[in-house]
VEXDREN-2710 file (C-alpha; in Angstrom, 1 decimal):
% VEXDREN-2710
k/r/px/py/pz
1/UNK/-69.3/-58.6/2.3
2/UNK/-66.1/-59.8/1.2
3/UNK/-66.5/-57.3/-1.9
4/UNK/-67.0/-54.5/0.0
5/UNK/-66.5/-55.1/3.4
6/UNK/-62.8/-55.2/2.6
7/UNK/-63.2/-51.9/1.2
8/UNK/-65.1/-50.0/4.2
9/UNK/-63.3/-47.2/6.1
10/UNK/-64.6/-48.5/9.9
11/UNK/-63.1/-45.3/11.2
12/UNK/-66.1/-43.0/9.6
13/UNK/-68.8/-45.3/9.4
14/UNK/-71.7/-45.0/12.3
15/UNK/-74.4/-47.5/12.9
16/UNK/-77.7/-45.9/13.6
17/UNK/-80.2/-47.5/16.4
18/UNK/-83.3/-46.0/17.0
19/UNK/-86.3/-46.8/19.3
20/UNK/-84.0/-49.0/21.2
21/UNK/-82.9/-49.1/25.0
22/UNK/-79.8/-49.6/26.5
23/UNK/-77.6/-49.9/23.3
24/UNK/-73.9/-49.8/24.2
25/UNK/-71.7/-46.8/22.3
26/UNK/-70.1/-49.1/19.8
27/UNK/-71.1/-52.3/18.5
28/UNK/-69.0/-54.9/17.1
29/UNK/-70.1/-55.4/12.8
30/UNK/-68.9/-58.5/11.3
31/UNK/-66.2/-58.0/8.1
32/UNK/-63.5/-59.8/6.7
33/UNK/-60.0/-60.0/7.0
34/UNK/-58.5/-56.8/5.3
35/UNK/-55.3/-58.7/4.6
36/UNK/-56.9/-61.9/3.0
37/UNK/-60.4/-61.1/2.7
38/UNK/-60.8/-65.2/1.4
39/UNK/-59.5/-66.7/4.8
40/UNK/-62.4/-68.1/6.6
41/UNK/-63.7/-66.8/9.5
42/UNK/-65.3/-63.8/10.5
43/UNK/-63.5/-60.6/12.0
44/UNK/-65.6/-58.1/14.1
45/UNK/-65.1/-54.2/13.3
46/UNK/-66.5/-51.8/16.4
47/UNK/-68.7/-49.4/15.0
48/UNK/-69.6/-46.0/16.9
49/UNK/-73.5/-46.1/18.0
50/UNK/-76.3/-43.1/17.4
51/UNK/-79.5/-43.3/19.0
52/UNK/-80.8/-39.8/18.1
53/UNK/-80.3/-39.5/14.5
54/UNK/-79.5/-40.7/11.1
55/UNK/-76.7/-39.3/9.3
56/UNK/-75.5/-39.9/6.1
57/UNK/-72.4/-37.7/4.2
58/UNK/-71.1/-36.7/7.8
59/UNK/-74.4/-34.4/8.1
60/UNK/-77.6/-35.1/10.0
61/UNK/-80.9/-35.9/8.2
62/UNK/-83.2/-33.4/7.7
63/UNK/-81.0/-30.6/9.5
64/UNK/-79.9/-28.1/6.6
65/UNK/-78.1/-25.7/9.3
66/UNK/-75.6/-28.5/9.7
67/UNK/-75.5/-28.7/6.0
68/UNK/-75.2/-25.1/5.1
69/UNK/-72.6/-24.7/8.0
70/UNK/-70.3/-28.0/6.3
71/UNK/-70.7/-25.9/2.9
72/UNK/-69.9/-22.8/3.8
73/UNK/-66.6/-24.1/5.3
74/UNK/-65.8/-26.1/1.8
75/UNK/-65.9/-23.2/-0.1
76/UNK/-64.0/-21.1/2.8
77/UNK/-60.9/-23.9/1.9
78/UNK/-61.0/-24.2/-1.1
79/UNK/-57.7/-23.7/-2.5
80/UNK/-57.4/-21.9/-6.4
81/UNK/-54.5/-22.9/-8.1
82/UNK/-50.8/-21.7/-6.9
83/UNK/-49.7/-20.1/-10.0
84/UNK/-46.8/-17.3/-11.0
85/UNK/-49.9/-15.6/-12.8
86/UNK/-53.7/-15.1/-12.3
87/UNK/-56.3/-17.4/-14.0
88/UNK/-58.6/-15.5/-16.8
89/UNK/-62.4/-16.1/-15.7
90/UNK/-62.7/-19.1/-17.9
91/UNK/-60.6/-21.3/-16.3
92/UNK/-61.5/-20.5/-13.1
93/UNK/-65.2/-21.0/-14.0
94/UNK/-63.6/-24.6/-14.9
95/UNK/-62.2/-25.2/-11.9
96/UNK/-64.7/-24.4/-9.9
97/UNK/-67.0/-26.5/-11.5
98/UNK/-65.4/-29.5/-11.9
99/UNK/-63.1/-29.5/-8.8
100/UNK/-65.6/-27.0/-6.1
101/UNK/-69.0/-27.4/-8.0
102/UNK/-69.0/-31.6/-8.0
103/UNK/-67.9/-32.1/-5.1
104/UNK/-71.2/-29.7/-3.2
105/UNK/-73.7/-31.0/-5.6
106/UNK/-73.8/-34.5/-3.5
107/UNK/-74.2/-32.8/-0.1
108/UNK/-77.2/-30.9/-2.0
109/UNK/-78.6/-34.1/-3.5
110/UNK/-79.0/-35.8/-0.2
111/UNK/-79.8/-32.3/1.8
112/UNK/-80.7/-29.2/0.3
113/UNK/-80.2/-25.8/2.3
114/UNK/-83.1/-23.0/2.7
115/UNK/-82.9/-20.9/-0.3
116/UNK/-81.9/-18.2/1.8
117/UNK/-78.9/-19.8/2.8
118/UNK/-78.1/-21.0/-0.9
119/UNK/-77.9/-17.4/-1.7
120/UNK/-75.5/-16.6/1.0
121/UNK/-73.4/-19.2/-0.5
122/UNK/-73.6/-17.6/-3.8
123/UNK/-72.5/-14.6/-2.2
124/UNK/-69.0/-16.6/-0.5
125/UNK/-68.5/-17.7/-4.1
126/UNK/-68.5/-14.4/-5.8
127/UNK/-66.3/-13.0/-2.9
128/UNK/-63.9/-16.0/-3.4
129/UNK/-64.0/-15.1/-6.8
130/UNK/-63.6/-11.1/-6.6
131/UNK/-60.4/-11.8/-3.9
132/UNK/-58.6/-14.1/-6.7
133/UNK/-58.8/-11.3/-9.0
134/UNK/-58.1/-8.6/-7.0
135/UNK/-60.7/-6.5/-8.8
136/UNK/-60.4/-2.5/-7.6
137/UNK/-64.6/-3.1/-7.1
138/UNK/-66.8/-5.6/-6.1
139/UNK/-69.2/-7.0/-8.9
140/UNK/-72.6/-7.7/-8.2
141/UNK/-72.7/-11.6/-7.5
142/UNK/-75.6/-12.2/-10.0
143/UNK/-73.6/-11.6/-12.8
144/UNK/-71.4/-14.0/-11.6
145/UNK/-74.6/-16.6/-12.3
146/UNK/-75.8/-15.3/-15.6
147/UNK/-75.2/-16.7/-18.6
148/UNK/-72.8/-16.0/-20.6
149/UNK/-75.6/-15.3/-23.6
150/UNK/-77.5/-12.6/-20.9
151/UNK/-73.6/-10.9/-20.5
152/UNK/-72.9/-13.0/-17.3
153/UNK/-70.1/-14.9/-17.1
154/UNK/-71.9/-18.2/-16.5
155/UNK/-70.3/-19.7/-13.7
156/UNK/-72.3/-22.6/-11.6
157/UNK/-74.8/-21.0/-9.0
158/UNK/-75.0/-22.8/-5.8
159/UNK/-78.7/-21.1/-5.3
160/UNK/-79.9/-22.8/-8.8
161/UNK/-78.6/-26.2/-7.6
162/UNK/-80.3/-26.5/-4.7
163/UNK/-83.8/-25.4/-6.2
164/UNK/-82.9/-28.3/-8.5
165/UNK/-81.9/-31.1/-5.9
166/UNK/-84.8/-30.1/-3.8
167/UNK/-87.5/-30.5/-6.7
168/UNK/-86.0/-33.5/-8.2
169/UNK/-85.8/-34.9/-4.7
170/UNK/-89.7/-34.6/-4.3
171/UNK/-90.5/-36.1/-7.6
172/UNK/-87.9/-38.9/-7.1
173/UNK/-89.6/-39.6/-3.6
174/UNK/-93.2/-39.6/-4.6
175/UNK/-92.0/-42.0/-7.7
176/UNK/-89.3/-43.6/-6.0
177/UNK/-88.6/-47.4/-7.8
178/UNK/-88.6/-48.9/-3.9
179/UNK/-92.2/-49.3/-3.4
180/UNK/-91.5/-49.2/0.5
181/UNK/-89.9/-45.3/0.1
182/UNK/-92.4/-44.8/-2.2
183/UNK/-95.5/-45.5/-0.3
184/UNK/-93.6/-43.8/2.5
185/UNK/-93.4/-40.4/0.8
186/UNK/-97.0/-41.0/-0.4
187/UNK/-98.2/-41.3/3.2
188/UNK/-96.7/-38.4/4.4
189/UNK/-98.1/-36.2/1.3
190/UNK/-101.4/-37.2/2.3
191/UNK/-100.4/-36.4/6.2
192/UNK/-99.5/-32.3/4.3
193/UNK/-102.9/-32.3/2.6
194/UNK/-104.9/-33.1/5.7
195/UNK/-103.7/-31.9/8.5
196/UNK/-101.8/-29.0/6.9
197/UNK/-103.5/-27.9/4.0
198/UNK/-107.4/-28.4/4.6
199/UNK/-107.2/-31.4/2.6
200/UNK/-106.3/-29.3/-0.8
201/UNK/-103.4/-30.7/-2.8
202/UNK/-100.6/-29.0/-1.5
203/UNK/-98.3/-29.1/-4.7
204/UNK/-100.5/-26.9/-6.9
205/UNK/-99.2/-23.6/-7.3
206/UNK/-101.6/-21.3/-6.5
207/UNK/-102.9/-23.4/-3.5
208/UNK/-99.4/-24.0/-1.7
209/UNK/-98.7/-22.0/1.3
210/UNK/-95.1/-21.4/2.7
211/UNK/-94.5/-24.1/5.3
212/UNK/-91.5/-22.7/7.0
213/UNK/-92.7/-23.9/10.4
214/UNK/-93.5/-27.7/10.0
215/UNK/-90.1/-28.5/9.6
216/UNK/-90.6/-31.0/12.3
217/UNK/-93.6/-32.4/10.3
218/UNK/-92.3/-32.1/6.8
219/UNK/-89.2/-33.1/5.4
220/UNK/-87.4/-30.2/4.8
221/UNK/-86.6/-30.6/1.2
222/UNK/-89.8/-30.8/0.4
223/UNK/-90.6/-27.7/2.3
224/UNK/-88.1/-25.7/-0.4
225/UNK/-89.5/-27.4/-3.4
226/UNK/-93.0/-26.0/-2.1
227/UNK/-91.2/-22.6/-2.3
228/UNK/-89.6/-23.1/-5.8
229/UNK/-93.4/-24.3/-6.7
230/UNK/-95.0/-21.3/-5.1
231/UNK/-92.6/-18.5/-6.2
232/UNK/-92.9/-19.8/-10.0
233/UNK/-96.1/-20.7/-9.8
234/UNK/-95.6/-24.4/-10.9
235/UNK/-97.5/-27.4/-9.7
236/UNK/-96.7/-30.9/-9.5
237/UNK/-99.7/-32.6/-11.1
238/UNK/-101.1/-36.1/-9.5
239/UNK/-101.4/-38.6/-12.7
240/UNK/-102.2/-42.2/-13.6
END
């Protein structure tokens, strides 16, 4: 605590209490004296209270409206360099990817949007792109994506990310290193292939169905990476 403790910004942290009555709006955490974190004693830090959620990255669990929503308004800010002269394409494919790029992949990481909705974010990237340049037409966005050895001009795609998170997010669950998270995830892929999928394994290819509607059963994430699975016809094999 007195390592990091010292370090914690109080103001936007929120203490999450579920299953619990009567729980006051804030509740005092204990920390350490910001000013000489090796006094002794103990300093109390009021924390704001939520009893209907989890949140994590300003962004409620498992709701990927709230995410595509904080998204869409990052890359509605985002500022391109204030220059007497325009950018060429490859530094603004720099800049977007390390300054724009890095800083969405987290909130994708943690909670990916519908792939729908990563596609509309492709789209608000191209037009950022097309009003910096002040092209006389607009390009089609997917040439935006392409790479540069298919005659694209191989900037980062938003849409590609989040079919990445999402997949890598349900391997790292069913495998996760904590056995508690692990054995989680594994219970509720057993809950998919009973009572959704007429006990069939649900992460083979051609056996996956689109489960679009059990978002209050399934984790969403893992309802994309079914997609990815399904649209490429890839499975997720169950091994020893």
């Amino acid at each position: 605590q007195a390592a990091y403790g010292w370090e914690t910004n109080w103001s936007k942290s929120l203490l999450a209490v579920l299953n619990v009555p009567d729980i006051p709006q804030t509740i005092h955490m204990s920390s350490v004296d910001p000013l000489n974190p090796d006094a002794p004693g103990i300093r109390y830090q009021p924390v704001v209270v939520c009893t209907d959620h989890c949140e994590f990255l300003r962004v409620q669990s498992n709701d990927p409206d709230s995410q595509y929503t904080k998204i869409h308004q990052i890359i509605s800010d985002f500022q391109f360099p204030n220059l007497h002269t325009r950018l060429p394409l490859t530094a603004l494919r720099r800049i977007i990817s390390q300054c724009l790029v890095s800083c969405l992949r987290p909130y994708l990481s943690y909670q990916p949007v519908s792939r729908d909705q990563a596609t509309e974010l492709d789209y608000l990237l191209a037009q950022r792109v097309h009003e910096y340049l002040h092209f006389p037409f607009r390009f089609n966005s997917s040439i935006l994506f392409l790479p540069i050895s298919d005659f694209g001009f191989g900037f980062p795609s938003i849409a590609q990310l989040n079919d990445a998170a999402a997949l890598n997010g349900l391997i790292r669950d069913l495998n996760h290193h904590v056995p508690a998270f692990r054995t989680m995830a594994r219970i509720t892929l057993a809950d998919w292939t009973c009572k959704l999928n007429h006990c069939q394994y649900p992460l083979e290819g051609p056996t996956a169905h689109s489960r679009t509607r059990s978002r209050h059963i399934l984790p969403f994430s893992w309802i994309v990476a079914s997609e990815i699975l399904r649209s490429h016809s890839l499975s997720v094999r169950s091994t020893d």
